[in-house]
C-alpha positions in Angstrom: -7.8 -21.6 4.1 -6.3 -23.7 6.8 -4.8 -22.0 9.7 -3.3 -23.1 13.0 -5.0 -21.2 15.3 -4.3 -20.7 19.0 -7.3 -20.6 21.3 -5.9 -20.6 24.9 -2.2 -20.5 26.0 -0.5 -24.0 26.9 -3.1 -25.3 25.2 -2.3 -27.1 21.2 -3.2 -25.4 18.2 -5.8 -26.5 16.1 -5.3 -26.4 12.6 -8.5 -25.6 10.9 -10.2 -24.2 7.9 -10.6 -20.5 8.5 -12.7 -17.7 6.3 -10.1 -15.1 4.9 -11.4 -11.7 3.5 -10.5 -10.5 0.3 -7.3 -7.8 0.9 -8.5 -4.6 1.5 -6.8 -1.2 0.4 -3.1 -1.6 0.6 -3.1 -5.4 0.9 -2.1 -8.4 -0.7 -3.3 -11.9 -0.6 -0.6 -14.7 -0.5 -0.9 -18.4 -1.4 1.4 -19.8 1.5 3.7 -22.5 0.3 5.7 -22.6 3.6 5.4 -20.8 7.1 6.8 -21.2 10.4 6.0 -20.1 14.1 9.0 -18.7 15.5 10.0 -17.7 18.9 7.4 -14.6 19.0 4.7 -17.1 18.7 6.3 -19.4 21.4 5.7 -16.6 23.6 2.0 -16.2 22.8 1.1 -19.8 23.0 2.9 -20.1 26.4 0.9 -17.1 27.7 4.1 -15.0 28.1 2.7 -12.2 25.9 -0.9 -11.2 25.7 -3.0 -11.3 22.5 -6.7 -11.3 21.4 -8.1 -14.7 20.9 -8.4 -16.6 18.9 -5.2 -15.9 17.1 -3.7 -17.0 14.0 0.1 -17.8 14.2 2.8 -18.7 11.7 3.6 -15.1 10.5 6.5 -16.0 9.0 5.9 -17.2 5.4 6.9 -17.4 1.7 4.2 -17.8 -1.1 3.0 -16.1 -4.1 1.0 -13.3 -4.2 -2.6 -14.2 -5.6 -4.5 -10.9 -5.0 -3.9 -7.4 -4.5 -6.3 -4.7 -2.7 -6.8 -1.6 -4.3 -3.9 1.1 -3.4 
């Protein structure tokens, strides 16, 4: 899938294809039609809150749900 993913703070994102597991137990899979970084993710990318990276933002979304783990 293609992701925007967030490898140092201040720095762009760089949208690019990405491996994504199948859902696990108690998951779902969505096909994203639309997502949007919001002001959480703002924070992140400006190195105002600390996270693992890389990091995958946009966590706001709308889609269909394609897959579903077991659970």
């Amino acid at each position: 899938m293609r992701a925007a993913v967030l490898y140092e703070p201040g720095q762009p994102l760089v949208v690019e294809e990405v491996e994504l597991a199948p859902p696990r137990r108690g998951e779902v899979q969505v096909k994203i039609a639309a997502a949007g970084v919001c002001h959480s993710d703002l924070h992140v990318m400006k190195g105002e809150w600390k996270m693992d990276l890389p990091i995958v933002l946009g966590h706001e979304g709308a889609g269909v749900v394609e897959a579903v783990g077991e659970g």
